[in-house]
C-alpha positions as CSV (number, residue, x, y, z in Angstrom):
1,X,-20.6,15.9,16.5
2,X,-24.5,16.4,15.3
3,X,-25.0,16.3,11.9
4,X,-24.6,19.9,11.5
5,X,-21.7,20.6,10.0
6,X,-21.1,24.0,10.8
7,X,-19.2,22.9,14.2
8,X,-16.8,20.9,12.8
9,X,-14.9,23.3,10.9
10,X,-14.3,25.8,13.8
11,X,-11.0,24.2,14.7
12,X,-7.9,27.0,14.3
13,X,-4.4,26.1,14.8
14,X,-2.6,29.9,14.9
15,X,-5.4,31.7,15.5
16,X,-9.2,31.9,16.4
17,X,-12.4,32.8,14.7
18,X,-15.8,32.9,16.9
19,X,-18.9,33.8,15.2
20,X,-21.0,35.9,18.0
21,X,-24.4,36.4,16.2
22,X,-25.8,38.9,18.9
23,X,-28.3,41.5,19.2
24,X,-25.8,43.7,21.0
25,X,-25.4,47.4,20.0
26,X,-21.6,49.2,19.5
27,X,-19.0,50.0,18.2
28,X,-15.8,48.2,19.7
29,X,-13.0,50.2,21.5
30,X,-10.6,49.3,23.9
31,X,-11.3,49.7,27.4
32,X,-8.9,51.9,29.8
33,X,-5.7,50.8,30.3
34,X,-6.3,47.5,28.2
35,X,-3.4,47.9,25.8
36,X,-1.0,44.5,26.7
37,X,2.4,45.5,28.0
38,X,6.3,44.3,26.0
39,X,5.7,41.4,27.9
40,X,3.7,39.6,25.8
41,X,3.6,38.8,22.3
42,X,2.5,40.9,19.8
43,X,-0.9,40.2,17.9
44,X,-3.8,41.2,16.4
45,X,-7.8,41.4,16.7
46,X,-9.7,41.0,13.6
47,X,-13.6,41.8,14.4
48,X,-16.6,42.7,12.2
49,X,-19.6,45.2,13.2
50,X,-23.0,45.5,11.9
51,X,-25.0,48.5,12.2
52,X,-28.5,48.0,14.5
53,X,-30.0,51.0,11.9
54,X,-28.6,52.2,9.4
55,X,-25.0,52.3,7.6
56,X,-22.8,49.2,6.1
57,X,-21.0,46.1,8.2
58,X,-17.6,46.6,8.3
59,X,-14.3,44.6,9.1
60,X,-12.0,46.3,11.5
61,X,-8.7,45.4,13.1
62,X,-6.8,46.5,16.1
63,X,-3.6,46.0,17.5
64,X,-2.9,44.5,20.7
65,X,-0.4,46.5,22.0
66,X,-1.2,49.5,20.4
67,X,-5.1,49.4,20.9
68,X,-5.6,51.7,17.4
69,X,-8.7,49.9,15.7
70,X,-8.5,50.3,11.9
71,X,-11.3,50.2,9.6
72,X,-10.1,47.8,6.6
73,X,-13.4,47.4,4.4
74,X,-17.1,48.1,4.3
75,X,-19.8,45.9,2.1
76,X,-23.4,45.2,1.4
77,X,-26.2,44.2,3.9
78,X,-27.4,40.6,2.2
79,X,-30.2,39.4,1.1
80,X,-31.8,37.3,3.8
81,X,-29.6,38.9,6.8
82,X,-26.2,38.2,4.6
83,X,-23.4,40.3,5.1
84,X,-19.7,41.4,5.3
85,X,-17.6,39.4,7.3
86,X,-19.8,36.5,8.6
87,X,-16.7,34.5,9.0
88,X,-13.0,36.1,8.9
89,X,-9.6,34.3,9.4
90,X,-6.2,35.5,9.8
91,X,-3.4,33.9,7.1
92,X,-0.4,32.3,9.0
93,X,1.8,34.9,8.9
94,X,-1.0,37.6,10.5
95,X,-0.6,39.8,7.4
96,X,-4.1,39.4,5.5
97,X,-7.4,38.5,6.3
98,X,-10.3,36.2,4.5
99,X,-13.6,37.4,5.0
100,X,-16.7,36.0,3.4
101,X,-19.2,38.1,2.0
102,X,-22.6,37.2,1.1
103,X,-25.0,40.4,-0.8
104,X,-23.4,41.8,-4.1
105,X,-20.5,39.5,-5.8
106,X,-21.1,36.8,-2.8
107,X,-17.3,35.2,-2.0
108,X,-14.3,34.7,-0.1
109,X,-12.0,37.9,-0.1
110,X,-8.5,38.3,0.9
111,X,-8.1,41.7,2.2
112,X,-4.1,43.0,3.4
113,X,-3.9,43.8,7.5
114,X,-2.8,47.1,6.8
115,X,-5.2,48.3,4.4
116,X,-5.6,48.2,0.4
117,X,-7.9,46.8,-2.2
118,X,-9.9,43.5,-0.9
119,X,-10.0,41.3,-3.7
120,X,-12.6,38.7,-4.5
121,X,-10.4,35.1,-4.8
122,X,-13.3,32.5,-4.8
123,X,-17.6,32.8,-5.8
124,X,-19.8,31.5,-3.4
125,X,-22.6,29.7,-4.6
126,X,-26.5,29.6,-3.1
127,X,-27.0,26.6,-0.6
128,X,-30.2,25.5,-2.3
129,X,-32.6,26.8,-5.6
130,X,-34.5,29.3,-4.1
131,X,-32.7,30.0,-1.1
132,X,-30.9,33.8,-0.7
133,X,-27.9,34.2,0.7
134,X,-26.9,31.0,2.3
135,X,-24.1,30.1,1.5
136,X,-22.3,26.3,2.7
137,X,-18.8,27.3,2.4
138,X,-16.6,27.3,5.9
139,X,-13.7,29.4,6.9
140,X,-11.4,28.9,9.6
141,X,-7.9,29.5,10.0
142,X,-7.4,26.0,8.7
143,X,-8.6,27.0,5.4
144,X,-4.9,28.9,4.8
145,X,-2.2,26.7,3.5
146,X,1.3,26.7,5.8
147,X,2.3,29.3,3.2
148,X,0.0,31.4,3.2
149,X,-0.2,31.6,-0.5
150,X,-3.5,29.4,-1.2
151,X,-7.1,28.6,0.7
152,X,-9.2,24.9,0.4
153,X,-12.8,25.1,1.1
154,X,-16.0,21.9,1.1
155,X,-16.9,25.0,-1.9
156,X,-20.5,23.7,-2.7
157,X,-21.7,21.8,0.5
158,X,-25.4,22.5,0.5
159,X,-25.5,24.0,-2.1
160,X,-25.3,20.8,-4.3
161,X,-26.8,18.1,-2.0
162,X,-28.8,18.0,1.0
163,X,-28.1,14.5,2.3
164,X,-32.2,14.2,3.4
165,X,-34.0,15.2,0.5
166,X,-31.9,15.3,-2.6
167,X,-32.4,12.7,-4.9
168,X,-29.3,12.9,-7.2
169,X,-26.0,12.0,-6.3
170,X,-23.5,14.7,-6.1
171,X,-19.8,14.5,-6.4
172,X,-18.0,15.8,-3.2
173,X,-15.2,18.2,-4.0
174,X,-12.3,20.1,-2.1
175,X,-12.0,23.7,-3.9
176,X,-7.7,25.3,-3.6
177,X,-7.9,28.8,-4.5
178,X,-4.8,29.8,-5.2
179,X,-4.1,33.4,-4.4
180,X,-1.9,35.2,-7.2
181,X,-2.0,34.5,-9.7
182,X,-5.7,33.6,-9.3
183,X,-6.9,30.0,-9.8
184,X,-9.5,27.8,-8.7
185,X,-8.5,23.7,-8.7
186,X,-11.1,21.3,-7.8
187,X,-10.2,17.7,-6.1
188,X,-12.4,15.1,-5.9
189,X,-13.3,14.3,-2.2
190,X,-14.7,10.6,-3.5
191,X,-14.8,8.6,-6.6
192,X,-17.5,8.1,-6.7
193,X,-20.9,10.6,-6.6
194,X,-23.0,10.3,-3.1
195,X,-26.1,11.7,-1.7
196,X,-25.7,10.7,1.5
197,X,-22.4,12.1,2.6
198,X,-20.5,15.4,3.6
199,X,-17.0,16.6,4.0
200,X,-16.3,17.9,7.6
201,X,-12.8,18.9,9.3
202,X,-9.9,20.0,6.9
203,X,-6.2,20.2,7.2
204,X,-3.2,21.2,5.4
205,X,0.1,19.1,5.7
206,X,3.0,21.3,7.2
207,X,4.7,20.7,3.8
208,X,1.5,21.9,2.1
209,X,1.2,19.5,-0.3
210,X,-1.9,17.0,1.3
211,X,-5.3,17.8,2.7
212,X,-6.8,16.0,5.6
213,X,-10.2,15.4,5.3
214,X,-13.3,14.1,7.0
215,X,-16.0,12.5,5.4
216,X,-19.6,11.9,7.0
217,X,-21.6,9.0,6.2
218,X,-25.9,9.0,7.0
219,X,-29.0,7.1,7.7
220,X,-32.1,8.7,6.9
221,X,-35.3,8.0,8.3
222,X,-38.6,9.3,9.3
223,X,-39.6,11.5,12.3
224,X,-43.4,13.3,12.2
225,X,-43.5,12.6,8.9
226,X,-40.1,15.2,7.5
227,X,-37.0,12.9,7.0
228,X,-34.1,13.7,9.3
229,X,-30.5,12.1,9.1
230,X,-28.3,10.5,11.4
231,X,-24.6,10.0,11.5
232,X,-23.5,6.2,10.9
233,X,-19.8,6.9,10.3
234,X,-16.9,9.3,9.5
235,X,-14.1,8.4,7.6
236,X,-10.7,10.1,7.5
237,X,-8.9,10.7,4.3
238,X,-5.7,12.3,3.2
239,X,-5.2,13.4,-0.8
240,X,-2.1,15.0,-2.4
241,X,-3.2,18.7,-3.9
242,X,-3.2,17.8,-7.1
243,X,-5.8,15.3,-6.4
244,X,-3.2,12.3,-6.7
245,X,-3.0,9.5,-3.8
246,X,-6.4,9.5,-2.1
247,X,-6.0,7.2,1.3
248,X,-8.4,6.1,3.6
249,X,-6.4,6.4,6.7
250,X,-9.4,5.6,9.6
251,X,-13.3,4.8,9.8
252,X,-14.6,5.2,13.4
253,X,-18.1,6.3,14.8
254,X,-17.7,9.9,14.7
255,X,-14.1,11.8,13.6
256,X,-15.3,15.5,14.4
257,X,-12.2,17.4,14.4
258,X,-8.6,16.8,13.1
259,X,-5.3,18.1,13.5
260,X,-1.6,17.7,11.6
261,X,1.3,17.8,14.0
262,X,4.0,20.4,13.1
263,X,6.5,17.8,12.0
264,X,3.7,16.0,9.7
265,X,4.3,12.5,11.0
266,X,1.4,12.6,13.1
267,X,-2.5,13.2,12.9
268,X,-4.7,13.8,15.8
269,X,-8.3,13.5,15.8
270,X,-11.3,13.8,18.0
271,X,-13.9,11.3,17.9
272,X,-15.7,7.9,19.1
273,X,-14.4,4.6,17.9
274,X,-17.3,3.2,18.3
275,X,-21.0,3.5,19.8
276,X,-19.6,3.3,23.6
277,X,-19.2,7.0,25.2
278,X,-16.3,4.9,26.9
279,X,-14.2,5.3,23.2
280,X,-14.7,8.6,22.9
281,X,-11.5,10.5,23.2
282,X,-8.4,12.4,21.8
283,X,-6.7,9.9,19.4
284,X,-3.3,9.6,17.3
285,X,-2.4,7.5,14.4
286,X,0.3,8.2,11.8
287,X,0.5,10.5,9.1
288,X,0.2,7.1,6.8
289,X,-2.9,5.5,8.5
290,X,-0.9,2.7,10.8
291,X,-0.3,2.7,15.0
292,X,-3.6,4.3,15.9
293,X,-3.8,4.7,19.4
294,X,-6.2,6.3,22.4
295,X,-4.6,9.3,23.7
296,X,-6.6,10.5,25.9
297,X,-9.8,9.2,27.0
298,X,-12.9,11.7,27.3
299,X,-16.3,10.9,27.8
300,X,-17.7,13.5,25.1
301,X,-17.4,15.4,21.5
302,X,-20.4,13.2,19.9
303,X,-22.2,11.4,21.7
304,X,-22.2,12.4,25.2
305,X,-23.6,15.7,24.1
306,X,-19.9,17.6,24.6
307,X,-18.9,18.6,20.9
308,X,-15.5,19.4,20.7
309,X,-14.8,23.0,18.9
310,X,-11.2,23.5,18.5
311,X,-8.4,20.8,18.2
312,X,-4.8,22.4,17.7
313,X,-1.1,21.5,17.9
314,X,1.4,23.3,20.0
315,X,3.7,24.8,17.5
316,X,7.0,22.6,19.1
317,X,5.0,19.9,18.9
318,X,4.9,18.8,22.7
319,X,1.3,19.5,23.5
320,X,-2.4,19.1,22.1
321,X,-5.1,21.5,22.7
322,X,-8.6,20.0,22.8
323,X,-11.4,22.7,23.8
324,X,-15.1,21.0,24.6
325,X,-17.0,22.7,27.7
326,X,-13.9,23.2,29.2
327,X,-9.9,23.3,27.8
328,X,-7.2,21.1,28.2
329,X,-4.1,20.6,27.3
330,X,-2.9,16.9,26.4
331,X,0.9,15.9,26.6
332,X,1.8,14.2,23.0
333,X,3.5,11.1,24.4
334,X,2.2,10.4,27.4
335,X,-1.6,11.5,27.2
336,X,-1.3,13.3,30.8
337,X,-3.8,16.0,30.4
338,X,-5.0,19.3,32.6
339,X,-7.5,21.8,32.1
340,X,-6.4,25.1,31.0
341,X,-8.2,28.2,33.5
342,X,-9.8,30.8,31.5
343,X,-11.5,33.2,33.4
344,X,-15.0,33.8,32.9
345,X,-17.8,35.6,33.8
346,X,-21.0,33.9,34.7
347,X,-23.9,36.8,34.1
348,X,-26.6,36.5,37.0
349,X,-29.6,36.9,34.4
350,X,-28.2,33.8,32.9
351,X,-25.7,34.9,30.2
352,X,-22.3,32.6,30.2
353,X,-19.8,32.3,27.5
354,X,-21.3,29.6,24.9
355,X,-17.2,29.2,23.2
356,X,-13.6,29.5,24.6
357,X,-11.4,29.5,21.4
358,X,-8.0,29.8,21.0
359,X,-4.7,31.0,19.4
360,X,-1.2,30.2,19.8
361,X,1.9,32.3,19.6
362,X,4.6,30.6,17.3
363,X,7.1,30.0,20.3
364,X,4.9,28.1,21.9
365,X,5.2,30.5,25.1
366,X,1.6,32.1,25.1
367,X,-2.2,30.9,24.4
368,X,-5.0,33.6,23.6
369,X,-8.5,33.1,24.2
370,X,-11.6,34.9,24.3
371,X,-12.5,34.3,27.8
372,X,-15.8,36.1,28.4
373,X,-18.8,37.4,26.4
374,X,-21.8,38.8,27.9
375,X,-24.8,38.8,25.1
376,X,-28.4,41.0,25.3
377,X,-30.4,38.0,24.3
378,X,-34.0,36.8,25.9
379,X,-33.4,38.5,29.4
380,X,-29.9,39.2,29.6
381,X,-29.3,42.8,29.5
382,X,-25.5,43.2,29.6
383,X,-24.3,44.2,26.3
384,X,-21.7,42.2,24.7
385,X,-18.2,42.5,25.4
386,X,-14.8,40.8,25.0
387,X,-11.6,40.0,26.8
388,X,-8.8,38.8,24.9
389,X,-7.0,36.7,27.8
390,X,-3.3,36.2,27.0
391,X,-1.9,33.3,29.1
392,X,1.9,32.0,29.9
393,X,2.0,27.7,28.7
394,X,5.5,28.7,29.8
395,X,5.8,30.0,33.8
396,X,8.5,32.0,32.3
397,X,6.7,33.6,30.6
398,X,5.4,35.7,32.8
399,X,1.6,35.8,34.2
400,X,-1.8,36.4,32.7
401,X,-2.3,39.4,30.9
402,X,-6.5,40.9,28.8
403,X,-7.5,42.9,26.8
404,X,-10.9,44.1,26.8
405,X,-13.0,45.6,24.3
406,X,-16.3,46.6,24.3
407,X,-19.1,48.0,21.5
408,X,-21.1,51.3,22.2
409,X,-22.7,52.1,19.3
410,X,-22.8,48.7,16.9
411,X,-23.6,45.1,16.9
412,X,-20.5,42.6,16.9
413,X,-20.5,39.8,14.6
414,X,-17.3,37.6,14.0
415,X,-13.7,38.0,16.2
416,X,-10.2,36.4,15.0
417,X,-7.1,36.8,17.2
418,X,-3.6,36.5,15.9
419,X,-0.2,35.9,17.9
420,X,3.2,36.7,16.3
């Protein structure tokens, strides 16, 4: 990972989120004859468009087999190109939808799938003094606890340090927002206050009742005279949620993305163990910080310029999805691994898909993925569209099945995909 630390909390285990900031105009509908057949599991598309002209962002959602796309809720164009719906994930059991929202009363918002009253759970604050409508916190699917009932976001991030040039030490914190009734609980990340540290990845437990965490650690030095920072270490932490039983579980060279297997014995993480490229890979350790051991060796994530994006269970437990450049699927004992074909589409003025992301179904029988977007960027003129692949992990499953949808008359900003 780079010392942004916007990448590392993309991971989803259930579901995806891609952020697609394009210049694209439409507004999505489903393609002919794109509805999924009985076949396959049911899900959902949550997606948010922005208007190229006039009128408000909105957050939309359409069923898979159905192909209906309902309009859910409309907000405020921010300050400083803020707006509805710059990040949206699906709770675990697909029937609401978080959604940040920058502009007017900036927050995280819980909204139902099937329509209603959103309701503000959590206040964002500004990333710096001065700044408008930048706001540090992250949302992924991982932010939703196992029960649906609670979300855990780094709250403050930037907007209380910024490891390079701020002088004062700042506590780092985990914010739980507990759903209804509504309350916010704050657990120290550290003991002690830091300028020179982040939080990065974050997991539930299965149970619920611990956070995984990653911690950055930086150098800062000098570079044509602005200070920059570089990243000397990442440590891996569990805590209880009532801020009881901090452990230190791992340091290494660079932990990017984490993941709690569905049993809770075991944590898998991506990272470096040292320096080397050659200790770069998919690792496991137990739940309680003891019997770490390299999975899967890959030359990549951090420091050979591969970051890894999404790191995720298989619900049963038997297999590990790791998604760089490409996706594979890693056996849980054994460390056998093969890449998972997505199809693509490789544009000839030079526009490829920058993120595959994933989502699996609950029996384990089907992965989803966004498998091609086309972007009008620079001198790509295709406008952007989606196809929701839908692919068999089990061969009886049956054999790959896509939707496709496609904008006409708006731009498309953010996409999460749900499997039952």
């Amino acid at each position: 990972m780079s010392a942004d630390r916007s990448g590392s909390t993309r991971r989803v285990v259930g579901g995806i989120c891609l952020a697609l900031v394009a210049v694209a105009s439409g507004l999505v509908s489903v393609g002919s004859g794109a509805a999924l057949g009985d076949q396959t599991p049911q899900g959902k598309i949550a997606y948010t468009t922005w208007p190229m002209q006039a009128g408000p962002p909105c957050l939309h959602v359409l069923d898979l087999r159905r192909a209906v796309p309902k309009k859910l809720v409309c907000g405020p164009v921010g300050e400083g190109g803020g707006h509805l719906g710059s990040g949206i994930a699906w709770s675990p059991d697909g029937t609401s939808l978080a959604y940040k929202r920058a502009g007017s009363r900036p927050g995280i918002y819980v909204v139902g799938a099937d329509g209603g009253s959103a309701h503000r759970v959590m206040p964002l604050a500004r990333s710096e003094a001065g700044a408008r409508n930048i706001y540090a916190a992250q949302l992924s699917t991982a932010s939703w606890s196992p029960d649906g009932t609670r979300l855990v976001f780094d709250r403050w991030g930037d907007a209380e340090y910024w490891m390079c040039t701020r002088k004062k030490p700042s506590r780092l914190r985990l914010t739980v927002a507990q759903l209804s009734p509504a309350k916010l609980v704050e657990i120290p990340a550290l003991t002690q206050p830091t300028r020179l540290k982040t939080i990065g990845d974050l997991a539930w437990s299965p149970g619920g009742d611990q956070l995984l965490y990653v911690v950055f650690s930086y150098r800062p030095y000098k570079s044509f005279g602005s200070t920059e920072c570089d990243i000397t270490s990442t440590s891996l932490y569990t805590i209880n949620t009532d801020g009881s039983d901090r452990r230190l579980l791992v340091t290494a060279r660079n932990i990017s993305l984490v993941a709690w297997s569905p049993d809770g014995s075991t944590i898998a993480y991506t990272g470096c163990q040292t320096g080397n490229p050659a200790t770069c890979g998919l690792y496991e350790l137990s739940s309680d910080g003891t019997g770490r051991r390299l999975l899967t060796r890959v030359r990549t994530y951090a420091d050979a310029g591969d970051p890894g994006l999404n790191l995720a269970w298989s619900p049963l437990g038997q297999s590990i999805f790791v998604q760089g450049r490409d996706l594979y699927e890693d056996d849980a004992t054994s460390g056998a691994r093969h890449r998972v074909a997505i199809p693509q589409q490789v544009d000839p003025g030079g526009c490829f898909p920058e993120e595959t992301l994933l989502a699996l179904s609950v029996d384990g029988k089907w992965l989803g993925a966004v498998s091609t977007e086309n972007f009008v960027f620079n001198d790509c003129k295709d406008p952007l569209s989606l196809r929701i692949s839908v692919i068999p992990l089990d061969v009886s499953a049956g054999p790959l099945k896509s939707i496709q949808i496609a904008p006409t008359k708006r731009g498309l900003d953010s996409v999460a995909l749900h499997l039952n």
